[in-house]
C-alpha positions in Angstrom: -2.6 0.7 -0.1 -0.1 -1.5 1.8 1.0 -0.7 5.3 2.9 -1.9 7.7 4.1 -0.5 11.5 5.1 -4.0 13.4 7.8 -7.2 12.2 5.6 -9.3 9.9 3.8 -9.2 6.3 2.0 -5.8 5.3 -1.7 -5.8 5.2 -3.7 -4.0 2.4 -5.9 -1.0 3.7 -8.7 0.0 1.2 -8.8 3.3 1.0 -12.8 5.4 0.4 -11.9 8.5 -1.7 -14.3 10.0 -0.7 -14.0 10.4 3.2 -11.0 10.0 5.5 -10.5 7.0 7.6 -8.5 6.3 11.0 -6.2 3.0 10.4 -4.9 3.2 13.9 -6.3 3.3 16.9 -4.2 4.7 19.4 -1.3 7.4 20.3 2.2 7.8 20.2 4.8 8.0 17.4 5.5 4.7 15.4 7.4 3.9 12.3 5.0 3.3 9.5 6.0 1.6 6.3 3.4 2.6 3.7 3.2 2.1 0.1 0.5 3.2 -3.0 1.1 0.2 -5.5 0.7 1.9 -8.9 -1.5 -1.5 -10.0 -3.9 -4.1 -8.5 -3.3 -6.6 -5.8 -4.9 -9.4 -4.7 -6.1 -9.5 -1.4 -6.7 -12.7 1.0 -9.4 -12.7 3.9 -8.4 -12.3 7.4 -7.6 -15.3 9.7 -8.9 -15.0 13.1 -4.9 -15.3 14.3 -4.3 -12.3 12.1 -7.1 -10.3 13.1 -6.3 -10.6 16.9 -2.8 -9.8 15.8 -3.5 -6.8 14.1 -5.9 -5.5 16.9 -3.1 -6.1 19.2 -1.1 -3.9 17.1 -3.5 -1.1 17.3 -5.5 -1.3 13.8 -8.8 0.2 14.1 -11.2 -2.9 14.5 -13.8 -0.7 12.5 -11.8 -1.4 9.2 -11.2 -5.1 9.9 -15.2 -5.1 10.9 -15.9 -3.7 7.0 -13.9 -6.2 5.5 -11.2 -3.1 4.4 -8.1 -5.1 5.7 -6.6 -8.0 3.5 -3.4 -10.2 3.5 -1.2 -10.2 0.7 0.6 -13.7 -0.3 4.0 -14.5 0.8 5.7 -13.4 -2.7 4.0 -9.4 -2.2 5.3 -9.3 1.3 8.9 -10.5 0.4 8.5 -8.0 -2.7 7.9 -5.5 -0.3 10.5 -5.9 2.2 13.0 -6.3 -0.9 11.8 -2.9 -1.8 11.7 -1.1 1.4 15.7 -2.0 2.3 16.8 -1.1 -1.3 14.7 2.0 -0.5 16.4 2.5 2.4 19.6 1.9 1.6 19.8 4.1 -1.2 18.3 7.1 1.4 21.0 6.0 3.5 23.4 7.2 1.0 21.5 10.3 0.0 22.0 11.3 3.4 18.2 10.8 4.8 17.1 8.6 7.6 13.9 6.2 8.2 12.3 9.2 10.1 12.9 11.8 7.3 11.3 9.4 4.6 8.2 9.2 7.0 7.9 13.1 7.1 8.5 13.0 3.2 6.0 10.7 2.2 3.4 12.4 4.9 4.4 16.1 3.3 3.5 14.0 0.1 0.6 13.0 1.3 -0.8 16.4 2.7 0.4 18.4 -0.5 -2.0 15.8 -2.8 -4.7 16.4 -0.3 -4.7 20.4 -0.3 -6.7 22.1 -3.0 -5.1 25.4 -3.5 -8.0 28.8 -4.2 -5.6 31.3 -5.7 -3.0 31.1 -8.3 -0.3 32.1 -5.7 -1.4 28.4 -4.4 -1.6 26.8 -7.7 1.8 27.8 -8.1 3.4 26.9 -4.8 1.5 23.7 -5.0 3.3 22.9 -8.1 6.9 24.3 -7.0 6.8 21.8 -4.1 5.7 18.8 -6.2 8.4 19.3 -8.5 10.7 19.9 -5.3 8.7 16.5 -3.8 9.6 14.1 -7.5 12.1 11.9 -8.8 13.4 14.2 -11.2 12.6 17.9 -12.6 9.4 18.8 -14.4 9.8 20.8 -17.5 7.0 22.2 -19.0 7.1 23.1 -22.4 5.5 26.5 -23.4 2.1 25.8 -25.1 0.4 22.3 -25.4 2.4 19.4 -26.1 1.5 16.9 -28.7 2.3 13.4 -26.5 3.6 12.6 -23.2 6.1 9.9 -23.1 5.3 6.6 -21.5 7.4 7.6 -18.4 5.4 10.2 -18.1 2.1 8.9 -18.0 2.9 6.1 -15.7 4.0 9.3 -13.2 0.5 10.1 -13.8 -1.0 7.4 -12.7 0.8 7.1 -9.7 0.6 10.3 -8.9 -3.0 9.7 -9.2 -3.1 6.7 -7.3 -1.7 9.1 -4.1 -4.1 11.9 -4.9 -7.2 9.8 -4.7 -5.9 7.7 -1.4 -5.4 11.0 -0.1 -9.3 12.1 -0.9 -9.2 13.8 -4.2 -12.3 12.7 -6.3 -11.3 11.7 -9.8 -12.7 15.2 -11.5 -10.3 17.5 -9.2 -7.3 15.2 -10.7 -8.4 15.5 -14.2 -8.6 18.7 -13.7 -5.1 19.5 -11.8 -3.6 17.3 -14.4 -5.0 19.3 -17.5 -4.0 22.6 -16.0 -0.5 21.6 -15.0 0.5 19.9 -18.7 -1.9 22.1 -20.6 -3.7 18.6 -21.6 -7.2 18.2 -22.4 -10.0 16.5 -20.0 -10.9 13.8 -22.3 -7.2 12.8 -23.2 -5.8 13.3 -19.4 -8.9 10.3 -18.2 -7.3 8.3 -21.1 -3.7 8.0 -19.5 -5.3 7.4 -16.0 -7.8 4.8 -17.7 -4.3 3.6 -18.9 -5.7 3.3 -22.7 -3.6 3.3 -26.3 -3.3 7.1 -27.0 -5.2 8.7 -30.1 -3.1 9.6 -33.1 -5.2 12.7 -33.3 -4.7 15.0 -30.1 -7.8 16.1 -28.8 
């Protein structure tokens, strides 16, 4: 993921699924720009400069020791800056600040980690996702033939989040097939981003 929390260029963090990891080392609250790009980036080593830099700003050196911190170019970092002010801007006039799109995007990230046990869990799980989206989820009653292209890019991004967040790849399958009423097989298709079947399966 990129992330950023000091005036400069983002870094790329790479992210385990399968075990948390401290990108900070340190206390105290800071503003932290982060995003989960929905496709690949290209990463570039770390110069010496940067590193000190970076440790200077509080990155946990056992990341940078691993090799798990990248630069991006100068075109991703100006793409991300672009992004983060239209983001903000358009917050701005929704009535939120910086600080409540930090507490959104960490609720975000703590709803994708939990793994609700009982249905009244499944259920509020999915009540504050839909609450947490772009736009309203409809589900339609039974299994639906196709999901539109929209749709399955949601997927993937939503999946990119759930599996920064910890989830192994079987749990989001799974969450995915209960919540559209998909099957297994079809569901790793659209996260494996491959031409759909005529036939559903």
């Amino acid at each position: 993921m990129l992330i950023r929390w000091w005036k400069g260029p983002p870094v790329i963090v790479l992210v385990p699924s399968s075990e948390s990891v401290r990108i900070r080392k340190g206390s105290g609250p800071i503003d932290v720009i982060c995003k989960v790009p929905a496709g690949s980036l290209r990463g570039f080593p770390l110069t010496p400069e940067r590193k000190r830099f970076l440790l200077k700003q509080g990155m946990d050196p056992k990341l940078i020791r691993k090799g798990h911190v990248l630069d991006v170019s100068d075109a991703i970092a100006s793409q991300f800056d672009k992004e983060r002010k239209a983001t903000d801007d358009l917050a701005a006039k929704c009535g939120l600040s910086k600080k409540d799109l930090g507490k959104i995007f960490e609720a975000k990230m703590k709803l994708a980690a939990f793994q609700p046990s009982t249905h009244m869990e499944r259920m509020a799980k999915r009540a504050l996702e839909g609450l947490l989206s772009s736009k309203p989820r409809t589900k339609e009653v039974g299994r639906p033939r196709r999901i539109a292209a929209e749709e399955r890019q949601q997927l993937r991004q939503r999946a990119d989040e759930m599996k920064a967040a910890g989830r192994s790849r079987n749990e989001i399958v799974a969450q995915f097939s209960e919540e559209y009423g998909l099957g297994f097989s079809y569901v790793r298709r659209i996260l494996e981003d491959r031409r759909e079947a005529e036939q559903e399966l």
